[in-house]
N, C-alpha and C positions, 0 to 999 in steps of 0.2 A: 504494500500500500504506500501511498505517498501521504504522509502526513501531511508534507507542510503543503498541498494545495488545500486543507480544513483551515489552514492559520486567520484568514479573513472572514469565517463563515460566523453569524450574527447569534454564537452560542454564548451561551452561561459555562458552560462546563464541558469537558471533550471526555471520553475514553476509547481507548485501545490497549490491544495487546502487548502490554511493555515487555511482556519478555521475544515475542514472535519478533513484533518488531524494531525489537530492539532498541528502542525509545524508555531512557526513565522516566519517571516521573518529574526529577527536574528538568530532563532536559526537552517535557512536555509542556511543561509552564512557561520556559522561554521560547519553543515552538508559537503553543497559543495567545503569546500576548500580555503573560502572569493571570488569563483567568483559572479558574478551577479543573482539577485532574481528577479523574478518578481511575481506583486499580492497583497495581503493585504485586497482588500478589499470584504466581502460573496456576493459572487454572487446571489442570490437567492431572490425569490420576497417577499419585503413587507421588504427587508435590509435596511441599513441606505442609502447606494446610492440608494434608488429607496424612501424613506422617508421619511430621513434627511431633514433638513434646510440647506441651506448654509452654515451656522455658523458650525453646526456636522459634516457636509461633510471636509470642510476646517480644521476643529482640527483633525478629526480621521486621514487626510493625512498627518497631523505634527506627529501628533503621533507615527502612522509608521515609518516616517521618522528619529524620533528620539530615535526609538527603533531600527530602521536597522542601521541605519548611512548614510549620505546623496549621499555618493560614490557608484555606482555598483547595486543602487536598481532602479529598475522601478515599481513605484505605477499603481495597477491598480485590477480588478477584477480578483478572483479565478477563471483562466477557461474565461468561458465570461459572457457577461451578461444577463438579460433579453430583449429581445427586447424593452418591454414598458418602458423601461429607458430612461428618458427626456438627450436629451444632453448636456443642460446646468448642469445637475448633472456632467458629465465628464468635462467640464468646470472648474466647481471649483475644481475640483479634480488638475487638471491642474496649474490653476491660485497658487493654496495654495501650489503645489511642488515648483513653480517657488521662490517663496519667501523664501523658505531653502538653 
């Protein structure tokens, strides 16, 4: 895909696949403008949200967060996810934004 022909399109907020495409999330923000990202984490089976521990889950959402910056981003899976995703996985996903 070509992200940057979206860079002028009249959104609030953009996502894609930051890991397909190889876009992170900051360097989606300075793509679109410094509006809102959404996404961060590979949606695809057997990822860290579907394998992870608590512990991996709750760092890689810092991690994001502190490679995007804590303003204008929404953590969450590229796209969607698997259905066989425990929802206590989204949970800590949750719980570890809340603390940024």
């Amino acid at each position: 895909n070509r992200l940057e022909y979206f860079g002028a399109y009249p959104a609030q907020a953009f996502s894609w696949a930051v890991h397909v495409e190889n876009v992170s999330l900051r360097q989606g923000r300075i793509l679109f403008g410094g509006r809102a990202v959404i996404g961060g984490f590979p949606n695809v089976d057997g990822s860290i949200l579907q394998t992870g521990t608590e512990k991996q889950i709750k760092d890689y959402a810092a991690e994001l967060i502190a490679e995007a910056g804590p303003i204008g981003v929404m953590i969450g899976a590229d796209c969607t996810i698997p259905a066989t995703t425990e929802i206590k996985r989204l949970k800590w996903v949750r719980e570890a934004c809340r603390l940024k």
